[in-house]
SEPAPA-636307 format. One record per residue (C-alpha): residue number from 1; residue in one letter; chain; x, y, z. Coordinates in steps of 0.5 Angstrom, whole numbers, plus 500, padded with zeros to 3 digits. Layout:
N
(NUM, 'A', 'A', (X, Y, Z))
...
//
This chain:
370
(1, 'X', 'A', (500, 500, 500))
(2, 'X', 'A', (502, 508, 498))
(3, 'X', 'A', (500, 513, 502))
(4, 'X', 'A', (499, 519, 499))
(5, 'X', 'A', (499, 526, 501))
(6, 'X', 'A', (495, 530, 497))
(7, 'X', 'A', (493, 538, 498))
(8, 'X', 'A', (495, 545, 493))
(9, 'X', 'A', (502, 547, 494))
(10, 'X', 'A', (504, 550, 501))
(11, 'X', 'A', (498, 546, 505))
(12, 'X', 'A', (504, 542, 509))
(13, 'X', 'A', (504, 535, 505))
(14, 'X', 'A', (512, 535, 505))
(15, 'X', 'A', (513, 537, 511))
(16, 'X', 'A', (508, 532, 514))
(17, 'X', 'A', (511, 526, 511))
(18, 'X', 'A', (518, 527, 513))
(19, 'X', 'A', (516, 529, 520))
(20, 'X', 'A', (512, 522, 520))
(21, 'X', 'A', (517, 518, 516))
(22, 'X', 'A', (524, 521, 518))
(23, 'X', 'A', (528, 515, 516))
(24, 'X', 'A', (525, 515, 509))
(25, 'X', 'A', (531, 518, 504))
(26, 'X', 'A', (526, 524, 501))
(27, 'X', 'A', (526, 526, 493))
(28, 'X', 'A', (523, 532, 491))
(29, 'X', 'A', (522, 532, 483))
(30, 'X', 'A', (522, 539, 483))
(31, 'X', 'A', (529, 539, 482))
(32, 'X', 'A', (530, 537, 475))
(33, 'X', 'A', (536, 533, 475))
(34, 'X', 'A', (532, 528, 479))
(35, 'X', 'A', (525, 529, 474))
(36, 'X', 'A', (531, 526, 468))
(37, 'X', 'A', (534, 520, 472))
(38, 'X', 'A', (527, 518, 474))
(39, 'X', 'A', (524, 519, 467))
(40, 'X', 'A', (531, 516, 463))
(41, 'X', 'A', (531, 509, 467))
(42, 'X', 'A', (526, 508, 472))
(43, 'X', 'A', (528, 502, 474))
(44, 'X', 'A', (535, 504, 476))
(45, 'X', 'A', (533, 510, 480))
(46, 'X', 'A', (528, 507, 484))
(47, 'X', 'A', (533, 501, 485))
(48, 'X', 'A', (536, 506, 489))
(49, 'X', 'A', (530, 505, 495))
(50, 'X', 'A', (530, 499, 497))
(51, 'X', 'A', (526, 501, 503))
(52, 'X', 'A', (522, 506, 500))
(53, 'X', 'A', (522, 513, 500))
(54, 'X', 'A', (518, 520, 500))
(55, 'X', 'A', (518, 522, 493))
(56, 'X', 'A', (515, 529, 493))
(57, 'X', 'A', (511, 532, 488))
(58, 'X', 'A', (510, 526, 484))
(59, 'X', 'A', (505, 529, 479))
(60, 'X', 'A', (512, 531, 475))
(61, 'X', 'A', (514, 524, 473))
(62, 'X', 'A', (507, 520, 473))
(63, 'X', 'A', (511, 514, 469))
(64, 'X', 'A', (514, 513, 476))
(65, 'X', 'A', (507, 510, 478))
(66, 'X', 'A', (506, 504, 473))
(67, 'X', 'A', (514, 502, 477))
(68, 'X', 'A', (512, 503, 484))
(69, 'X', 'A', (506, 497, 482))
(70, 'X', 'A', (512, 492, 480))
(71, 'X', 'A', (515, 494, 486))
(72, 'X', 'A', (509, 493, 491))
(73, 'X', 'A', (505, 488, 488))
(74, 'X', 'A', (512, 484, 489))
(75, 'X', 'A', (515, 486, 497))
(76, 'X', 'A', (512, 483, 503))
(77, 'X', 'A', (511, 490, 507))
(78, 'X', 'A', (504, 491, 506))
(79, 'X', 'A', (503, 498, 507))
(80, 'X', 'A', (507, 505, 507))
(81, 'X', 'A', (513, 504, 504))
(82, 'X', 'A', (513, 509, 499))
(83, 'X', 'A', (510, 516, 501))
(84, 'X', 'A', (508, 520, 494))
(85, 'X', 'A', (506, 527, 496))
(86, 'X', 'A', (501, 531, 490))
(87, 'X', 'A', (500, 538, 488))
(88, 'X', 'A', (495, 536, 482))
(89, 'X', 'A', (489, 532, 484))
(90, 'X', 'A', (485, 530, 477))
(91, 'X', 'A', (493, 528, 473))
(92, 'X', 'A', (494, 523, 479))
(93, 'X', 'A', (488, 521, 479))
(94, 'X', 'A', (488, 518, 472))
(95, 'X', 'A', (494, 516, 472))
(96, 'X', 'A', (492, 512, 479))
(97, 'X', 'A', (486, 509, 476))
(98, 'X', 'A', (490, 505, 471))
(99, 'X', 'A', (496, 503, 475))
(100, 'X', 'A', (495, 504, 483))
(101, 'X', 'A', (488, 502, 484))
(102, 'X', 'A', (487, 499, 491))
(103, 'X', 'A', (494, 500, 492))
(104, 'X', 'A', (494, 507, 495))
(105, 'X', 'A', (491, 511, 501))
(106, 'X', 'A', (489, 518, 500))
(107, 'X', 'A', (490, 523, 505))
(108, 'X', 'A', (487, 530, 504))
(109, 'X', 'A', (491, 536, 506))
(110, 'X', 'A', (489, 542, 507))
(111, 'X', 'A', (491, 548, 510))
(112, 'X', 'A', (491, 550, 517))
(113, 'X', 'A', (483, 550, 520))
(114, 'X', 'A', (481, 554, 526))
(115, 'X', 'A', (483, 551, 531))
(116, 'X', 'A', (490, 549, 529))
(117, 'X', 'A', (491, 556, 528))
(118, 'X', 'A', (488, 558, 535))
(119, 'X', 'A', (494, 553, 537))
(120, 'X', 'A', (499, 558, 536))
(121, 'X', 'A', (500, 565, 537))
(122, 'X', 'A', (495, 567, 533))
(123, 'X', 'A', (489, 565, 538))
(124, 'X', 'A', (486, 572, 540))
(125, 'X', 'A', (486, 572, 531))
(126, 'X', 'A', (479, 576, 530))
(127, 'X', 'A', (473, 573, 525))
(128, 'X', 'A', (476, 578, 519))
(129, 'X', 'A', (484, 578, 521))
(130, 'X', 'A', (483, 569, 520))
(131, 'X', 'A', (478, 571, 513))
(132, 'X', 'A', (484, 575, 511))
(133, 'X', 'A', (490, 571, 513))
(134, 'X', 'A', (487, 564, 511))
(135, 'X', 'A', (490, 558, 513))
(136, 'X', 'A', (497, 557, 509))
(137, 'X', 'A', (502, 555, 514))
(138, 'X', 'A', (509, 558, 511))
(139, 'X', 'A', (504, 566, 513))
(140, 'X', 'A', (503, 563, 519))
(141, 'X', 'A', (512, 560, 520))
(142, 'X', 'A', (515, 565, 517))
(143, 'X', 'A', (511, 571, 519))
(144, 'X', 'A', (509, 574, 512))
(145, 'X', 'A', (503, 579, 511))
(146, 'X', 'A', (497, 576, 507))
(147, 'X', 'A', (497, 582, 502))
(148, 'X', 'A', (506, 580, 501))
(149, 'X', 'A', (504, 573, 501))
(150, 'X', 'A', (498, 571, 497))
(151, 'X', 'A', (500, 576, 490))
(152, 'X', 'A', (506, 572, 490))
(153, 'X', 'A', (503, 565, 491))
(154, 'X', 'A', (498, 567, 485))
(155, 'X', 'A', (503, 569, 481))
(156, 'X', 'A', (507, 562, 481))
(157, 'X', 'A', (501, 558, 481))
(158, 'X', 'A', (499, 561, 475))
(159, 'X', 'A', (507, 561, 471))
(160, 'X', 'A', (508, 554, 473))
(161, 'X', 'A', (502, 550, 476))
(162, 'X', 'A', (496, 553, 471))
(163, 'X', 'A', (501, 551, 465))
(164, 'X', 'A', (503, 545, 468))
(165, 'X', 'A', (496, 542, 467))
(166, 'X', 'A', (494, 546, 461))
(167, 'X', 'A', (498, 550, 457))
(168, 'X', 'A', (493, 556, 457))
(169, 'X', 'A', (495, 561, 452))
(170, 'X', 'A', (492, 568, 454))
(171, 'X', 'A', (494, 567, 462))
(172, 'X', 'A', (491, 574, 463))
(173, 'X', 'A', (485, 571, 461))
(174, 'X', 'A', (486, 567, 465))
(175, 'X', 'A', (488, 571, 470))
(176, 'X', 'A', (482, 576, 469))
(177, 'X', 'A', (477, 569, 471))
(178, 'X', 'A', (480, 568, 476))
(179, 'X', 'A', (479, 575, 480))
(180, 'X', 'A', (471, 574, 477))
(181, 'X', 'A', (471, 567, 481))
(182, 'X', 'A', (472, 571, 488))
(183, 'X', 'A', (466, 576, 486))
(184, 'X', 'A', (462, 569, 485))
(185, 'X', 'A', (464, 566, 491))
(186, 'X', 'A', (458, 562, 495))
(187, 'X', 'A', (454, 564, 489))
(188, 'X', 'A', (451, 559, 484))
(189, 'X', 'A', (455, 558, 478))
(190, 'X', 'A', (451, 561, 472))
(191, 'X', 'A', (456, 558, 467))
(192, 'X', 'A', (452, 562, 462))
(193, 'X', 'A', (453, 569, 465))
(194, 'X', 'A', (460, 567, 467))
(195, 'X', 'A', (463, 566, 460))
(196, 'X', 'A', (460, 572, 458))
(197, 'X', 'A', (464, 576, 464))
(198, 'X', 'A', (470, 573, 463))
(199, 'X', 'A', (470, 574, 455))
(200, 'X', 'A', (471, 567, 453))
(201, 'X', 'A', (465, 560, 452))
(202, 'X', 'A', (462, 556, 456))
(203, 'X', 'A', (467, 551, 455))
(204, 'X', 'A', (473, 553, 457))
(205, 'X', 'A', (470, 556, 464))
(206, 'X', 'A', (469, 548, 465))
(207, 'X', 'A', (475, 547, 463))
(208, 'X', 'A', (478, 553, 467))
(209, 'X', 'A', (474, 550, 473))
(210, 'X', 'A', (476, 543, 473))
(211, 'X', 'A', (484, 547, 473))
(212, 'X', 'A', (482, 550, 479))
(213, 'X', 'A', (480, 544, 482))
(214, 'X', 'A', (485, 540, 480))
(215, 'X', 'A', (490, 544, 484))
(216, 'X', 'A', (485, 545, 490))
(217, 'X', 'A', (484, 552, 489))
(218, 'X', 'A', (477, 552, 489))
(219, 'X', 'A', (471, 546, 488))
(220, 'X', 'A', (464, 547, 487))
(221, 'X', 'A', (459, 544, 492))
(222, 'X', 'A', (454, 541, 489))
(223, 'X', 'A', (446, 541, 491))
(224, 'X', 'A', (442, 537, 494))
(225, 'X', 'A', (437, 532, 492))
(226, 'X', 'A', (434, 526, 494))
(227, 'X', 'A', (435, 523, 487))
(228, 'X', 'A', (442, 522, 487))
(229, 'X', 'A', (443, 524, 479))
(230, 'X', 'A', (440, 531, 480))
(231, 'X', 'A', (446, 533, 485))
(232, 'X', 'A', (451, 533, 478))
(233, 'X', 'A', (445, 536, 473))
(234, 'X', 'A', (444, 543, 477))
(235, 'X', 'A', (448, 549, 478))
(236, 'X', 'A', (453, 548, 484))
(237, 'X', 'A', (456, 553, 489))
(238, 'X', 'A', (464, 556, 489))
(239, 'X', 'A', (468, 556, 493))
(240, 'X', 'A', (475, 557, 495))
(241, 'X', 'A', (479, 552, 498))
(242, 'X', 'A', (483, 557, 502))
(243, 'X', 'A', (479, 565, 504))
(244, 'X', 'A', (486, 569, 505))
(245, 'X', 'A', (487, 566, 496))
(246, 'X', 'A', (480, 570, 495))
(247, 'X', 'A', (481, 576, 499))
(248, 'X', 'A', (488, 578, 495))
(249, 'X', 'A', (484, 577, 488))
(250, 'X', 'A', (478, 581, 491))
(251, 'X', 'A', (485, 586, 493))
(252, 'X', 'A', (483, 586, 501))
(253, 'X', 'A', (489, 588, 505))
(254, 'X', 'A', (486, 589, 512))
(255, 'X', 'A', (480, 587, 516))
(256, 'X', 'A', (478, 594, 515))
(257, 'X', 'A', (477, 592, 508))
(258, 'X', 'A', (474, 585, 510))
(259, 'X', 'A', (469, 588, 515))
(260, 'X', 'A', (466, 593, 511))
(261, 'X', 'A', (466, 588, 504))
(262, 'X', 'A', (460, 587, 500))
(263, 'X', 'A', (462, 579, 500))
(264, 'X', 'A', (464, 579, 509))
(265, 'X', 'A', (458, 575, 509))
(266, 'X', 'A', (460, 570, 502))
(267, 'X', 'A', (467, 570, 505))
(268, 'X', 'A', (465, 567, 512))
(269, 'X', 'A', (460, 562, 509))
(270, 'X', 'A', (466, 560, 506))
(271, 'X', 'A', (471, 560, 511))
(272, 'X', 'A', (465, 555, 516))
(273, 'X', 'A', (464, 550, 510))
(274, 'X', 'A', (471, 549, 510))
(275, 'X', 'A', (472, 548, 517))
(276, 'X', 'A', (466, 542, 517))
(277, 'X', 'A', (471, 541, 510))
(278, 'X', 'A', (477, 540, 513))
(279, 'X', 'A', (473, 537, 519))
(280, 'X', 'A', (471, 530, 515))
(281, 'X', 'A', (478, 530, 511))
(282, 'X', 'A', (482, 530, 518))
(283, 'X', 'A', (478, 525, 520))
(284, 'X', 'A', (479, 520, 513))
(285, 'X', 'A', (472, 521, 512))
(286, 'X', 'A', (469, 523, 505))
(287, 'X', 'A', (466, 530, 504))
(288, 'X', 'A', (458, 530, 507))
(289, 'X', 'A', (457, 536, 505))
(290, 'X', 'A', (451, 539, 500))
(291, 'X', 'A', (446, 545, 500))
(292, 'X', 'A', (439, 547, 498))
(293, 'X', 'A', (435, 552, 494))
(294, 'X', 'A', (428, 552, 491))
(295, 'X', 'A', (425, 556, 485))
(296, 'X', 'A', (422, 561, 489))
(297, 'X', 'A', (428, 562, 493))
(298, 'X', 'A', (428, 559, 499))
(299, 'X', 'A', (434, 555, 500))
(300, 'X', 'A', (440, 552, 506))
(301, 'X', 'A', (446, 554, 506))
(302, 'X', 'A', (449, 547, 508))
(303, 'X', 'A', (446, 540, 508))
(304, 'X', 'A', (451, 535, 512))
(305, 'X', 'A', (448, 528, 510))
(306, 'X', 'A', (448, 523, 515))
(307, 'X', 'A', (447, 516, 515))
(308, 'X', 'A', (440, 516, 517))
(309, 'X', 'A', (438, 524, 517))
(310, 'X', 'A', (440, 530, 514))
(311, 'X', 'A', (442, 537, 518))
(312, 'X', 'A', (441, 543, 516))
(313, 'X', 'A', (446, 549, 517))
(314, 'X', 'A', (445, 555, 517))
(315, 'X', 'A', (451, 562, 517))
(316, 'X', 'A', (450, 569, 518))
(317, 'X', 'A', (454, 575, 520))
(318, 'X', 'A', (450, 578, 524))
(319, 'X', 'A', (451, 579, 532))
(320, 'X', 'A', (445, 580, 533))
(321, 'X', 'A', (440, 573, 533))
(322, 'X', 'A', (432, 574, 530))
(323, 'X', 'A', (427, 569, 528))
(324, 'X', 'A', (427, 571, 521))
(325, 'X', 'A', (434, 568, 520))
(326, 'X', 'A', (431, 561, 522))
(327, 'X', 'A', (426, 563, 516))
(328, 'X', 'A', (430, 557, 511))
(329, 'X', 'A', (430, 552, 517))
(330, 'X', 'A', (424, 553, 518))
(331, 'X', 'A', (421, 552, 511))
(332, 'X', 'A', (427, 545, 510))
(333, 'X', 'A', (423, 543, 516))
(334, 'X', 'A', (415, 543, 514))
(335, 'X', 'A', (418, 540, 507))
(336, 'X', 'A', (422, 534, 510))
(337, 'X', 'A', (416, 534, 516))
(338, 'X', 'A', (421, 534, 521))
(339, 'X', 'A', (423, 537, 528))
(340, 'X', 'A', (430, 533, 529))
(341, 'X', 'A', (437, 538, 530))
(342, 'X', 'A', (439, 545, 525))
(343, 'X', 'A', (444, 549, 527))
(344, 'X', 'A', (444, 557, 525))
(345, 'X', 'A', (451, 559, 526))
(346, 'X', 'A', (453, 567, 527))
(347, 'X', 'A', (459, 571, 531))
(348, 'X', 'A', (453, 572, 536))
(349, 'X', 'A', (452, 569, 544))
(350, 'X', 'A', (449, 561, 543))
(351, 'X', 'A', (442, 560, 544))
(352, 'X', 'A', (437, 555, 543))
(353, 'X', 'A', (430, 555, 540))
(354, 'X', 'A', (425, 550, 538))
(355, 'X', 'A', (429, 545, 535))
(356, 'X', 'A', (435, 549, 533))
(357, 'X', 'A', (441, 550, 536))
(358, 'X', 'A', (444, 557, 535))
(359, 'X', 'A', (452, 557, 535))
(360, 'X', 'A', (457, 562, 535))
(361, 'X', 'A', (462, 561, 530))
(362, 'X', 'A', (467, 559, 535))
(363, 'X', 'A', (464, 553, 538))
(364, 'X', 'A', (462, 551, 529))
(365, 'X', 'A', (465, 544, 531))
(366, 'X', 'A', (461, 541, 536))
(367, 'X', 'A', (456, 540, 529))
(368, 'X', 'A', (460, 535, 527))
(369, 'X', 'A', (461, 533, 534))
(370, 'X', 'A', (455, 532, 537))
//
């Protein structure tokens, strides 16, 4: 068995591995010199690691997975002897399909959430100062400010990862697309209206989406239904996989900023899906997460389906709690003929009425803890 660390770049994978296995010899591939050795003679290469080893960033020599079949089809140890980390999720995938299926474990990887955040010196961090940070580790290690930190990381993503995965021809374009996905963030996707906007057809934003994707920079969450095939056929949602990538592009450089946005209220949604993200991830569980809204407009910011129910979720930034923000729950509530546990989450005081539970934004874990 291959343990795989997969997460966007600058999430800890390699960090991790090496602090898990530090008898392991390590091999980045973002040397070149070894890319070519790998590539040149597979074979001799890996037979430099009779034990295994960590191979960082294993996307760049994807032939190397079909070798490391042969090899633990073939050795008695039965899992971790070699370590694969991955930046770019849909090309290992492929690649994985066909050669390492049932062989590997994935563990998703990304970056701090709030609680690992709260851990370090940053635990008096306010609501807007952890929006406009995010959760990169490196900000946080080396001290670096959001608004030096996250223009350079685009930068690269988009010289090297983006072309890497795609040769795209007109960058800025793809540039100006990726500034229009934070104006979009926690909104439904009208591809439509989106190609329009960006200047380029429906399906290149398909396409530039799955890059996204691919390199964990942003997902769509898909809509609920019973019918299972119905939650591919309807628009999703867009978020970011990291809330300080989405401020730089909207170009907030402080919690000022953040707190007087027209998208505060967009931002922190994404910042509390992530959380229950990073929660079921962490925990080697598969994403649950789901959200809802009718023709007429009424609609669940976030669905956690469970194995016999499913809860509804509700985010607001207001601090002050009033009924009318229960008016979603309680109509999900009289559709579904249920009164079993909601949850509104806010930046008020905990309280509870009827059937829901209402929780400050701090206390958002003991949804998945209850």
């Amino acid at each position: 068995m291959i343990y795989l660390f997969t997460g966007q770049p600058g999430s800890g994978k390699t960090t991790l591995a090496k602090s898990l296995f530090p008898l392991k010899p390590y091999v980045s591939f973002e040397n070149h010199d070894q890319v070519l050795l790998a590539t040149q003679d597979p074979r001799a290469f890996l037979a430099n690691f009779p034990k295994g080893a960590i191979f960082d960033e294993i996307q760049r020599v994807p032939a190397l997975l079909s070798y490391l079949q042969e090899i633990i089809d073939g050795h008695k140890q039965k899992a971790g002897l070699f370590i694969i980390t991955g930046s770019q999720n849909l090309l290992l995938l492929e690649t994985i399909n066909q050669t390492l299926a049932g062989r590997i474990a994935f563990i998703h990887l990304l970056p701090f959430s709030i609680s690992e955040i709260k851990q370090g010196p940053n635990k008096r961090d306010s609501l807007n100062k952890l929006i406009l940070n995010g959760g990169y580790p490196r900000l946080y290690d080396r001290k670096i400010a959001a608004t030096d930190f996250y223009p350079n990381y685009l930068l690269t993503y988009v010289e090297r990862d983006v072309r890497q995965i795609k040769n795209i021809a007109n960058l800025s374009a793809f540039q100006r697309f990726l500034k229009i996905c934070a104006t979009r963030v926690g909104q439904e996707l009208n591809y439509s209206s989106f190609a329009n906007d960006t200047g380029v057809d429906q399906k290149t934003i398909l396409s530039w989406l799955g890059i996204l994707e691919a390199s964990f920079i942003a997902f769509r969450l898909q809509p609920f239904y019973n019918n299972l095939g119905k939650r591919l056929t309807q628009m999703p949602k867009l978020y970011f996989y990291d809330t300080g990538l989405c401020c730089s592009l909207l170009e907030l450089a402080s919690e000022s900023h953040v707190n007087t946005h027209p998208l505060r209220g967009a931002l922190f949604e994404n910042l509390m899906v992530l959380e229950l993200l990073k929660q079921r991830l962490n925990n080697g569980l598969r994403s649950n997460l789901y959200f809802w809204r009718d023709r007429t407009g009424n609609e669940i910011d976030i669905l956690l389906e469970q194995a016999n129910e499913v809860i509804p979720v509700e985010f607001k930034t207001a601090s002050t709690f009033n009924t009318d923000q229960l008016k979603g729950i309680r109509y999900w509530n009289k559709l579904r003929n249920s009164t079993k546990v909601s949850y509104l989450v806010y930046t008020g005081k905990p309280a509870k009425t009827e059937s829901t539970q209402i929780l400050n934004w701090q206390d958002l874990l003991k949804i998945n803890n209850s």
